[in-house]
LOKEDREN-525917 format. One record per residue: residue in one letter; z, y negated, x negated of N, C-alpha, C in turn. Coordinates in steps of 0.2 Angstrom, whole numbers, padded with zeros to 4 digits, always signed. Example, Ala and Ser with C-alpha at 12.3 -4.5 7.8 and 13.67 -1.06 7.14 Angstrom:
2
A+0039+0028-0066+0039+0022-0062+0039+0016-0066 S+0035+0011-0064+0036+0005-0068+0039+0000-0064 
end
This chain:
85
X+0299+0070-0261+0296+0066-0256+0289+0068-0255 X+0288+0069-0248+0278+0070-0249+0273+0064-0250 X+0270+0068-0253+0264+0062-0252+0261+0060-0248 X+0259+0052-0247+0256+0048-0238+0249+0052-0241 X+0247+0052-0235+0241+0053-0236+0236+0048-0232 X+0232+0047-0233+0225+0042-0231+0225+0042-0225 X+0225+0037-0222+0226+0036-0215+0217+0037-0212 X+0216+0040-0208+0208+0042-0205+0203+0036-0207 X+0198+0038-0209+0191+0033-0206+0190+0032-0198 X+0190+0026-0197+0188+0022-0190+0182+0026-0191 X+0180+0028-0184+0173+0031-0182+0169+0025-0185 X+0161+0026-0185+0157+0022-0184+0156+0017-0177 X+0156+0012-0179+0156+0007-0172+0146+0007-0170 X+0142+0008-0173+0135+0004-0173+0135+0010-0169 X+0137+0017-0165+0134+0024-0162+0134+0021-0158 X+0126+0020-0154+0127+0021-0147+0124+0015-0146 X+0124+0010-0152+0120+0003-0151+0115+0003-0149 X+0113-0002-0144+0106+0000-0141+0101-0004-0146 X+0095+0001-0145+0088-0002-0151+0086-0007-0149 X+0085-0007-0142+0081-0013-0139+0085-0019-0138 X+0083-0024-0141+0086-0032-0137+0084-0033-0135 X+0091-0036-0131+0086-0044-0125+0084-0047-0128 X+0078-0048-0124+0072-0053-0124+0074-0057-0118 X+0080-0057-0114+0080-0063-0110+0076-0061-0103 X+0071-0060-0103+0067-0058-0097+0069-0054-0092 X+0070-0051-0086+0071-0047-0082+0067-0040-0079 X+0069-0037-0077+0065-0028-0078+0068-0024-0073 X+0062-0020-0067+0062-0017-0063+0064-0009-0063 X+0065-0006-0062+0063+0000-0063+0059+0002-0055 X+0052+0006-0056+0052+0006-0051+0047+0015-0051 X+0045+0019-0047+0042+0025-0044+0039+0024-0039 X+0033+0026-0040+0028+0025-0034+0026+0019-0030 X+0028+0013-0036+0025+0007-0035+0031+0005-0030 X+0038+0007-0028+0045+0002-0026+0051+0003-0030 X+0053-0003-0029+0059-0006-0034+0064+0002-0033 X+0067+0005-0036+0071+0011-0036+0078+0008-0034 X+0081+0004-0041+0088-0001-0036+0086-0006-0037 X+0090-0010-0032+0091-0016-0028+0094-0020-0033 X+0089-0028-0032+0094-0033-0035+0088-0038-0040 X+0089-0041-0045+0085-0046-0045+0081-0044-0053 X+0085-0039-0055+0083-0036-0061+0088-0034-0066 X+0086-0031-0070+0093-0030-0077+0087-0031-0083 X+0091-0031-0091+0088-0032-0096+0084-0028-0099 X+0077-0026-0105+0076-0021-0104+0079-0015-0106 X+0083-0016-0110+0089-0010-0113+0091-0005-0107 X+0093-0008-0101+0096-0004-0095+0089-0003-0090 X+0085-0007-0090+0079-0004-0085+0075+0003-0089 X+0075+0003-0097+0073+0010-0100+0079+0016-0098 X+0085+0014-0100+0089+0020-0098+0091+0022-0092 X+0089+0018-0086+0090+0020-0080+0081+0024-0078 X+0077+0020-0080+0071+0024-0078+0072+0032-0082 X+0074+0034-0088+0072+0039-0092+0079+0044-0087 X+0084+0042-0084+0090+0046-0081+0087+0048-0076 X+0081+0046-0072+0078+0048-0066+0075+0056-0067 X+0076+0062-0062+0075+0066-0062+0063+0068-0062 X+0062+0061-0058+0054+0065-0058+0051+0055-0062 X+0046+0057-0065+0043+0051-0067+0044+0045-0066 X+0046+0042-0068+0049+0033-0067+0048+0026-0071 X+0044+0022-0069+0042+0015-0075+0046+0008-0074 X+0045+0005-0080+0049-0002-0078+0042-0007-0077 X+0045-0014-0074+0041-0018-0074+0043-0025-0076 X+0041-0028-0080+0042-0036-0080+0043-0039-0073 X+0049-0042-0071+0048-0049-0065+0045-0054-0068 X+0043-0060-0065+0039-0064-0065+0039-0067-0060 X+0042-0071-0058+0040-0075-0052+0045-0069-0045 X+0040-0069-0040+0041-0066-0034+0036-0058-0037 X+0032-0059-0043+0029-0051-0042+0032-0047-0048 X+0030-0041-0049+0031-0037-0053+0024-0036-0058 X+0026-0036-0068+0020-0033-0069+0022-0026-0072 X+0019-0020-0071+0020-0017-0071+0018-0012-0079 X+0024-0010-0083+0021-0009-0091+0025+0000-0094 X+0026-0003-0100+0030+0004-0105+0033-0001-0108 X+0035+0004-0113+0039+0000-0121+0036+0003-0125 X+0033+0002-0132+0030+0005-0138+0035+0005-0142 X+0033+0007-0145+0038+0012-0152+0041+0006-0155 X+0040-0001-0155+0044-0006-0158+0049-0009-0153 X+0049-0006-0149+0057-0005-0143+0053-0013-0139 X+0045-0015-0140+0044-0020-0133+0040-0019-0128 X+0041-0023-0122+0038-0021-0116+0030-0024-0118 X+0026-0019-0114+0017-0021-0117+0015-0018-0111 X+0014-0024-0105+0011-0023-0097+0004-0019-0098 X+0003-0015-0092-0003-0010-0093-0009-0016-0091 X-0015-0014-0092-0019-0015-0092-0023-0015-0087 X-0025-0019-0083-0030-0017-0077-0038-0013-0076 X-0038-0011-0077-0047-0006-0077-0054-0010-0074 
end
């Protein structure tokens, strides 16, 4: 008779996880200072990866009320609103 032999490794499940957590708040993507898509916002996890898919330059922004403030993300995966001059 043969021998069984080991049934495969389950892939890794954590590939693909996203680094950024919600934080709960809501995030625009926007180009040229207008909202790119429509709607009342998404998390920042999806507003990074939709902005970075966009073919020419594209930022997120915190909602807030009725306005937009507009930011990045630093290298600790959180959003940090620009600064006014």
């Amino acid at each position: 008779m043969a021998e069984k032999k080991k049934n495969a490794k389950m892939a890794n499940r954590n590939v693909g996880v996203e680094t950024i957590k919600d934080d709960g708040d809501k995030y625009v993507v926007l180009r040229n200072g207008a909202q790119v898509y429509s709607g009342k916002g998404v998390a920042l996890a999806e507003a990074v990866r939709l902005a970075t898919s966009l073919q020419e330059g594209a930022g997120i922004a915190k909602v807030e009320g009725g306005t937009w403030t507009p930011g990045t993300v630093d290298d600790n995966n959180e959003f940090i609103a620009f600064q006014t001059a």
